[in-house]
C-alpha atoms as a printed R data frame, in Angstrom:
    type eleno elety resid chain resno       x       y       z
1   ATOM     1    CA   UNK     A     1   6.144 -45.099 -13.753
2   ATOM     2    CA   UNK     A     2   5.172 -42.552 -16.177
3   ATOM     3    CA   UNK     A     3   1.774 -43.392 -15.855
4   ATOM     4    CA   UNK     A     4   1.540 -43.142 -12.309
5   ATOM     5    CA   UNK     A     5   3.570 -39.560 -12.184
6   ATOM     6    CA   UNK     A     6   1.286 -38.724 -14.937
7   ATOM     7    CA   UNK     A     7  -1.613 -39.526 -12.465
8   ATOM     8    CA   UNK     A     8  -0.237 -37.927  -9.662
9   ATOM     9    CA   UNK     A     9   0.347 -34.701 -11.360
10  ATOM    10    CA   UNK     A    10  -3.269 -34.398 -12.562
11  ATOM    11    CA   UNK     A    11  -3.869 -35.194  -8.935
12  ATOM    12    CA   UNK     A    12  -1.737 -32.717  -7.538
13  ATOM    13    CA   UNK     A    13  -3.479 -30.229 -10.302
14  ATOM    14    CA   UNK     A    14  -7.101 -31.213  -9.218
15  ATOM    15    CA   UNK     A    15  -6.434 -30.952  -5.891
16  ATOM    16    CA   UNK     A    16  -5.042 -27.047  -6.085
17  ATOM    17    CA   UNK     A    17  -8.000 -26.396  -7.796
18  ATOM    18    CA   UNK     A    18 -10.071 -27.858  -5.122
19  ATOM    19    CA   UNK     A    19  -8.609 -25.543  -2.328
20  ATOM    20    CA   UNK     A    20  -8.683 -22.551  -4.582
21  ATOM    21    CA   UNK     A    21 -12.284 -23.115  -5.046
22  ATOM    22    CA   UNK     A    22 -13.470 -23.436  -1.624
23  ATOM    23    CA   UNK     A    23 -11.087 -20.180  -0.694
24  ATOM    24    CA   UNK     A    24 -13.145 -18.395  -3.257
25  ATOM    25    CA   UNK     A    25 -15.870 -18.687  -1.395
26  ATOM    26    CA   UNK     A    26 -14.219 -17.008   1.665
27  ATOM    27    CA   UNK     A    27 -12.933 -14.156  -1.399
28  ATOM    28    CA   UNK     A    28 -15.596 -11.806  -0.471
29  ATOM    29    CA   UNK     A    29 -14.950 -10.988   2.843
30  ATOM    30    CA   UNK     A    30 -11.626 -10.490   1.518
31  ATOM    31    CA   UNK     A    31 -12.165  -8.393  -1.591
32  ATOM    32    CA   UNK     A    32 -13.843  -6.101   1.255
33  ATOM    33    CA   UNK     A    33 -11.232  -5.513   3.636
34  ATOM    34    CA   UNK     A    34  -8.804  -5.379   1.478
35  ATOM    35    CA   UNK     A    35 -10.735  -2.374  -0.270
36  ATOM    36    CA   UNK     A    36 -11.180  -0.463   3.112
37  ATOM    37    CA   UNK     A    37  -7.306  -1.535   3.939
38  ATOM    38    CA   UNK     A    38  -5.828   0.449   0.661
39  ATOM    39    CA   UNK     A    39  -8.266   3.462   1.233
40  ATOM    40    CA   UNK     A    40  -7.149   3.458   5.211
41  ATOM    41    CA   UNK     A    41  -3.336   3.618   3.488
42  ATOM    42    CA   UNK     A    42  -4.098   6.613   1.158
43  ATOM    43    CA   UNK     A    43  -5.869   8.279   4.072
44  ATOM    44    CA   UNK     A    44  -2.597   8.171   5.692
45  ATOM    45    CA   UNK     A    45  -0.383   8.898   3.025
46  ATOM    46    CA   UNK     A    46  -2.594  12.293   2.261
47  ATOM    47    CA   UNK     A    47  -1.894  13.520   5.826
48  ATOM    48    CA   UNK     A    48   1.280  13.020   5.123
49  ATOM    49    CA   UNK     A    49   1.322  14.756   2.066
50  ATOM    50    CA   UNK     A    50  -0.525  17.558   3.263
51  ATOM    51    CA   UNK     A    51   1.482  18.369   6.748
52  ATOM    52    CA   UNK     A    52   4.899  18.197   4.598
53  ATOM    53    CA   UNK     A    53   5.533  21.960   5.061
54  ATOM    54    CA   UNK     A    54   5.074  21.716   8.547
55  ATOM    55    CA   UNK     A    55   7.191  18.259   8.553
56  ATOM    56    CA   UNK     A    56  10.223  19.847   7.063
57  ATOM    57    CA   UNK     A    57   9.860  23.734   8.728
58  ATOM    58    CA   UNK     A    58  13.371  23.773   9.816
59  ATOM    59    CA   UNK     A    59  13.266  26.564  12.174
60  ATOM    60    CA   UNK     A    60  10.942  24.548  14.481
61  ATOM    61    CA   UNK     A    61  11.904  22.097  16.300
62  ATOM    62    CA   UNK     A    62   8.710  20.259  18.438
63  ATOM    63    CA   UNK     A    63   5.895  20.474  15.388
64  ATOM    64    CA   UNK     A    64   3.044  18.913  17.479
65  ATOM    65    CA   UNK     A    65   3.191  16.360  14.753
66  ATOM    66    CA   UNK     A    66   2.898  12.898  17.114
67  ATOM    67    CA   UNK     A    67   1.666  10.249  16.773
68  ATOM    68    CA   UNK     A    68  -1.364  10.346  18.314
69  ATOM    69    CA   UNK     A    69  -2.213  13.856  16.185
70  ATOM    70    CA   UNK     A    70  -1.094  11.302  12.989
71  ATOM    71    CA   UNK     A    71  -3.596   9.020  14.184
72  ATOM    72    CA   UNK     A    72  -5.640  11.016  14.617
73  ATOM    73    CA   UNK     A    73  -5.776  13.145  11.478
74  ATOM    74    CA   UNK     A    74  -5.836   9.247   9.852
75  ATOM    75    CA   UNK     A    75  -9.253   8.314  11.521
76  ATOM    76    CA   UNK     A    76 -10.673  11.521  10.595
77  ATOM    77    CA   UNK     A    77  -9.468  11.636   6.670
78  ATOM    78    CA   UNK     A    78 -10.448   8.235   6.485
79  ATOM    79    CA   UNK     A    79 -14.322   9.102   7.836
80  ATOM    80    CA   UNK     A    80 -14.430  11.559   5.044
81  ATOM    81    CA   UNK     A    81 -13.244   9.386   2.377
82  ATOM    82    CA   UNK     A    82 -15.534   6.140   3.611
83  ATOM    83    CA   UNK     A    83 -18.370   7.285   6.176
84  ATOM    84    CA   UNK     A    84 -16.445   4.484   8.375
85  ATOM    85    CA   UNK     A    85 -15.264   5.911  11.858
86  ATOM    86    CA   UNK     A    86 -13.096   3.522  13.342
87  ATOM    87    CA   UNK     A    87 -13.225   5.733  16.907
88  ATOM    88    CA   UNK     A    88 -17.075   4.065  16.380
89  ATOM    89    CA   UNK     A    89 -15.397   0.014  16.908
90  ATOM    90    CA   UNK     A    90 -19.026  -1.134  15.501
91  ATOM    91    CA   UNK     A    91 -18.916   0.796  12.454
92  ATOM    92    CA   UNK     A    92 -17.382  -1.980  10.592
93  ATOM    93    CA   UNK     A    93 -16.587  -5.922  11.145
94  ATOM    94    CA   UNK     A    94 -12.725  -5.097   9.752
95  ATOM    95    CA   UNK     A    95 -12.196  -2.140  12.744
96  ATOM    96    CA   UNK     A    96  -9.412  -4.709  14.456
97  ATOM    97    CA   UNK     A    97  -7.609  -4.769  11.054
98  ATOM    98    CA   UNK     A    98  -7.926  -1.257  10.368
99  ATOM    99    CA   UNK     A    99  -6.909  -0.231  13.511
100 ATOM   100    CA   UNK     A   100  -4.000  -2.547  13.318
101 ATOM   101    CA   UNK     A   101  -3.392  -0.310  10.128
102 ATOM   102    CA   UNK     A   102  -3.899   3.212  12.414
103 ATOM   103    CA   UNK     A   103  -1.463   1.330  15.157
104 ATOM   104    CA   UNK     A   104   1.233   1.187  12.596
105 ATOM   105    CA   UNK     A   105   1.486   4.469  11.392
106 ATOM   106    CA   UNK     A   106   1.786   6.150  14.722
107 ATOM   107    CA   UNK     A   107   4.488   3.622  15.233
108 ATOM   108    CA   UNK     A   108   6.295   4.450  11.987
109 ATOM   109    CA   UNK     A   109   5.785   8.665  13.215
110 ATOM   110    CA   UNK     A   110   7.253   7.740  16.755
111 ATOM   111    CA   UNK     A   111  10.285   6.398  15.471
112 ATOM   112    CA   UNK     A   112  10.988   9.395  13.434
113 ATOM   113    CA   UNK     A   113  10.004  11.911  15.676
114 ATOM   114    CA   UNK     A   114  14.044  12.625  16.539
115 ATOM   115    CA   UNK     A   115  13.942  13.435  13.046
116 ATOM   116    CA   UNK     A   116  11.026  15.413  12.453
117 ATOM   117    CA   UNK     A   117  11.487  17.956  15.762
118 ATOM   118    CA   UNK     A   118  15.231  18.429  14.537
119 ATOM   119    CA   UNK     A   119  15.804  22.036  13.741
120 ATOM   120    CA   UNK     A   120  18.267  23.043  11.079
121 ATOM   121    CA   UNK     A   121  17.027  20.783   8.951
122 ATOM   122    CA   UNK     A   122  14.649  20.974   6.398
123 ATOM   123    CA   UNK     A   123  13.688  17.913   4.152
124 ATOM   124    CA   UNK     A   124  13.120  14.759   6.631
125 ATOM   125    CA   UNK     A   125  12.521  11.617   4.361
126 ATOM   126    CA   UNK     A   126   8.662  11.875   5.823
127 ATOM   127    CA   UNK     A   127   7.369  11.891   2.455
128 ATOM   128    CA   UNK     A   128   4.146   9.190   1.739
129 ATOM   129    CA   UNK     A   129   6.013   6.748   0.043
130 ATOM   130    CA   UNK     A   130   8.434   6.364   2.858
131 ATOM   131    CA   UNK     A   131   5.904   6.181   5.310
132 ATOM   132    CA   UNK     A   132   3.274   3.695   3.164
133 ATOM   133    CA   UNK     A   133   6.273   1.255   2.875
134 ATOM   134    CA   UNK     A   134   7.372   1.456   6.339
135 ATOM   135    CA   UNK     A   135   3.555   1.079   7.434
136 ATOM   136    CA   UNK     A   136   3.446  -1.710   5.442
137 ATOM   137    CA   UNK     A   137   5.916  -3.425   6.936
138 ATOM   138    CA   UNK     A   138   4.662  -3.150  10.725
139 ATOM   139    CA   UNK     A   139   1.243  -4.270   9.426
140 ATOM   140    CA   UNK     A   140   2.297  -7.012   8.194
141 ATOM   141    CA   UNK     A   141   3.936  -7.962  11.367
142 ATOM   142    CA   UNK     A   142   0.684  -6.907  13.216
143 ATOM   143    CA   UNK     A   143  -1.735  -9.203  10.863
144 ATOM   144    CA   UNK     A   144   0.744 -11.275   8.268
145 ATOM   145    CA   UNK     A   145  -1.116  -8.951   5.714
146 ATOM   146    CA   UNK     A   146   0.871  -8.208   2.754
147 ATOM   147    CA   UNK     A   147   0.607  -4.621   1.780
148 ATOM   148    CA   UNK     A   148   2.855  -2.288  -0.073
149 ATOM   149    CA   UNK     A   149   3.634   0.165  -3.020
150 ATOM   150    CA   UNK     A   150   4.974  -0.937  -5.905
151 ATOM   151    CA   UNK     A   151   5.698  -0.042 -10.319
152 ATOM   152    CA   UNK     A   152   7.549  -0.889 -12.936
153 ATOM   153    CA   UNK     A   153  10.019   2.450 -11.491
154 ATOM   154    CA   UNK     A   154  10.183   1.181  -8.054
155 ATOM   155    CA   UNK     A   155  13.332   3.048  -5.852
156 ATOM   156    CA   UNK     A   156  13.212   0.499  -2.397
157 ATOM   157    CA   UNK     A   157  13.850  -2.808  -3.316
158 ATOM   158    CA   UNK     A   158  10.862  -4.436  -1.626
159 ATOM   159    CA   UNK     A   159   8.989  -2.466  -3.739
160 ATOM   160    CA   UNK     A   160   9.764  -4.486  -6.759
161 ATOM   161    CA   UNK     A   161   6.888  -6.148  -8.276
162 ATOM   162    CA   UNK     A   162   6.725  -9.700  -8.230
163 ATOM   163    CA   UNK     A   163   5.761 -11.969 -11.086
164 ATOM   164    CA   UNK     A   164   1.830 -11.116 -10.516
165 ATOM   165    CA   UNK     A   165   2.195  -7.362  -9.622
166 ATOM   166    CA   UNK     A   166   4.082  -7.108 -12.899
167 ATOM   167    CA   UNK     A   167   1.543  -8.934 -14.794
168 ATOM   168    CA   UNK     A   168  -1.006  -6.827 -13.297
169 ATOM   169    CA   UNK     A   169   0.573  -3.274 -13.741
170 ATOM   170    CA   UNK     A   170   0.908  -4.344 -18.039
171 ATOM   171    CA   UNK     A   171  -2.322  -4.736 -17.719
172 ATOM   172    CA   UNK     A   172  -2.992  -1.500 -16.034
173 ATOM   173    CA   UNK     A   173  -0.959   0.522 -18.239
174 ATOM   174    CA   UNK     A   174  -2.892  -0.615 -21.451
175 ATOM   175    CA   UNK     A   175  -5.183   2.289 -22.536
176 ATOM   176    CA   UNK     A   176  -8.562  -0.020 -23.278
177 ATOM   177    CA   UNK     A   177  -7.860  -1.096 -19.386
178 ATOM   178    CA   UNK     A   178 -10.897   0.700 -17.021
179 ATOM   179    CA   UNK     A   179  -8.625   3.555 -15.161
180 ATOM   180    CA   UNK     A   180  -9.124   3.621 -11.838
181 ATOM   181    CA   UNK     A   181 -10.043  -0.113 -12.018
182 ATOM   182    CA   UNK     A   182  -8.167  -2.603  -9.687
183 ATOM   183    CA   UNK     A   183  -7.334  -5.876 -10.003
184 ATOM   184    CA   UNK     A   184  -8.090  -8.995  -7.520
185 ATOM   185    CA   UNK     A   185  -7.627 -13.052  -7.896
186 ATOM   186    CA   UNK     A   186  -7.623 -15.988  -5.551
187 ATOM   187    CA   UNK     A   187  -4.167 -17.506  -5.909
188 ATOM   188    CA   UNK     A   188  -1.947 -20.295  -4.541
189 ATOM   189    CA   UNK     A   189   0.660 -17.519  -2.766
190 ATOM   190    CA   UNK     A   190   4.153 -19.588  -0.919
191 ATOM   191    CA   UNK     A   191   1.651 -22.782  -0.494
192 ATOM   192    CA   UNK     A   192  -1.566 -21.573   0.765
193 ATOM   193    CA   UNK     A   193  -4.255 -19.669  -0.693
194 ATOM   194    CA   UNK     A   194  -4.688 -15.981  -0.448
195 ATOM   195    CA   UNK     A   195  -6.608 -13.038  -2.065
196 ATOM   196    CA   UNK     A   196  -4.589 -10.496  -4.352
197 ATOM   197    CA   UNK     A   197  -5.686  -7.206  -4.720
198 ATOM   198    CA   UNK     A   198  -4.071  -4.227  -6.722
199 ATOM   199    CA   UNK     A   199  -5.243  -0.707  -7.451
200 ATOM   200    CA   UNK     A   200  -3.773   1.431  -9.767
201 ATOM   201    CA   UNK     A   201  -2.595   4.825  -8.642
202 ATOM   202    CA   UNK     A   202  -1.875   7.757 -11.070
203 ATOM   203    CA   UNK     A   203   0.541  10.723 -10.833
204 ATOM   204    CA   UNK     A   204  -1.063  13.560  -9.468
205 ATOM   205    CA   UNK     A   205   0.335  17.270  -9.465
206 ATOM   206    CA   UNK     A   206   1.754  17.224  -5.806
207 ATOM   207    CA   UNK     A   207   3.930  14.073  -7.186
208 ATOM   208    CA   UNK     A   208   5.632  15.516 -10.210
209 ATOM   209    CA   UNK     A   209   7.953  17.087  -8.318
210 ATOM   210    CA   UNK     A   210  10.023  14.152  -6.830
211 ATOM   211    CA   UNK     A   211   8.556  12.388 -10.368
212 ATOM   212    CA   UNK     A   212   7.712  14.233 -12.930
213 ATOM   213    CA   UNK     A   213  10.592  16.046 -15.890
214 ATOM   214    CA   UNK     A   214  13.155  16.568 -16.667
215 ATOM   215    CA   UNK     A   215  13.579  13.063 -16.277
216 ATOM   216    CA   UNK     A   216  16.926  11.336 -14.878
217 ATOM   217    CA   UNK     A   217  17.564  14.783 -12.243
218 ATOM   218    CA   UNK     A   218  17.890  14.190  -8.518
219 ATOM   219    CA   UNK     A   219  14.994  15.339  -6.828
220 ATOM   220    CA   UNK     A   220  14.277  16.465  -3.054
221 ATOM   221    CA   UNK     A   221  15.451  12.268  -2.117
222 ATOM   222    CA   UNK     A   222  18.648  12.566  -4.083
223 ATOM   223    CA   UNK     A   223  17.016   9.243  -6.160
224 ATOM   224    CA   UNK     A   224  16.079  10.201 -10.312
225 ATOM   225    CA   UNK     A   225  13.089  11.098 -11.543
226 ATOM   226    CA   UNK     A   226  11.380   9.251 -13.741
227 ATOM   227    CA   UNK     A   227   9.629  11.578 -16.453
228 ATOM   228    CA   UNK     A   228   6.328  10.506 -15.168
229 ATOM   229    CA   UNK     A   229   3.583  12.679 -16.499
230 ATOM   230    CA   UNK     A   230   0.134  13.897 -14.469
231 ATOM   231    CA   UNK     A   231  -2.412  11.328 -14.912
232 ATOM   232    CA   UNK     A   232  -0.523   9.045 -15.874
233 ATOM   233    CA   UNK     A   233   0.059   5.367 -14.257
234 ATOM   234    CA   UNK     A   234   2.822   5.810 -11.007
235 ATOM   235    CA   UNK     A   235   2.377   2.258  -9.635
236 ATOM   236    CA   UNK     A   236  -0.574   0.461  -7.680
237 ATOM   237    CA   UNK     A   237  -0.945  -0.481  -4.003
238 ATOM   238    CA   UNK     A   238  -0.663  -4.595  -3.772
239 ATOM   239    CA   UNK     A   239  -2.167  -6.683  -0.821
240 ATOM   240    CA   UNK     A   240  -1.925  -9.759  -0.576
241 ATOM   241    CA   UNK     A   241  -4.106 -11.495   2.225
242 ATOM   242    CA   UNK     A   242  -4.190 -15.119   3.183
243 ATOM   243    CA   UNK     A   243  -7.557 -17.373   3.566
244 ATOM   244    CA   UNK     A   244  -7.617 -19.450   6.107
């Protein structure tokens, strides 16, 4: 009996490597869009970032700030970060998928619109984090694409790394690692194969002040910051993307 568990494990371990092989092969196409997927999400979170004084102007109530101007403004930043224009469907063999992307942003700015247009108030929650995470989670409804933020600080629970994402953000906070480098493997992910992809993201100016010192004081969220310092590693963006 030994023997023949013995076998059947080597089996079992021959034949993962098998599939993971021949999904390799399908890796590139993969490695690819999920490349023009994570610059499509920091297209989106830099409108965001840049249209937060309008955002939280509490003396106005409709801002103009829809979702077809978020979409919009999405496309556009996203043409000047990649050449791609995804009003141009030809432009590129991902434009369903990256549209999907476009599709769930304006969703995630229609449901807060209440919020937004409310006058009185002045910080709204819209910040990029919020609405990468919420993004992510309509996209992945949309495509059963994995996508979202997460570090070794995460604040939203699904943010939490998982064993690889933690592997992979040691790896990007050692100081011989290339910065600016990401990170991509064919795995076995929940019993199928799929292509991982991270890339590191580092703190910037505009993020020190939710992040940045004194460390442990509420910021603009009410959460703590964490001390993080400009340049420094915040987190990565992790997709996860299965091969069929």
């Amino acid at each position: 009996m030994k023997g023949t568990w013995s076998a059947l494990g080597v089996s079992a371990i021959l034949l993962t490597g098998l599939v993971l092989s021949a999904a390799s092969a399908h890796a590139a196409n993969e490695a690819e869009s999920g490349e023009l997927l994570v610059k499509l999400l920091q297209a989106g979170r830099s409108v965001i970032s840049s249209h937060q004084e309008l955002i939280n102007d509490a003396s106005k109530g409709n801002k103009g700030f829809t979702p077809d101007y978020m979409g919009d403004k999405m496309i556009e930043k996203y043409r000047e970060m990649t050449k791609i224009d995804l009003r141009q469907p030809n432009s590129t063999p991902y434009a369903k998928v990256l549209l999907a992307m476009v599709e769930s942003g304006k969703e995630v700015i229609a449901e807060a619109q209440p919020v937004i247009n409310k006058q009185g108030i002045g910080f709204k929650g819209m910040i990029p984090a919020a609405w990468g995470r919420k993004t992510g989670e309509k996209f992945l409804q949309k495509t059963g694409i994995k996508l979202k933020l997460t570090a070794v600080d995460y604040r939203f629970p699904t943010n939490k790394p998982d064993d690889f994402e933690a592997e992979v953000l040691k790896m990007f906070s050692d100081p011989n690692y290339p910065k600016g480098k990401e990170y991509s493997r064919t795995v076995m992910y929940e019993g199928r194969p799929a292509y991982r992809i991270m890339t590191p993201e580092y703190t910037t100016a505009s993020c020190l002040k939710c992040h940045g010192d004194p460390k442990g004081e509420k910021d603009l969220t009410g959460s703590k910051k964490e001390g993080l310092k400009e340049g420094g590693l915040a987190g990565a963006i992790s997709l996860v993307i299965p091969i069929h």
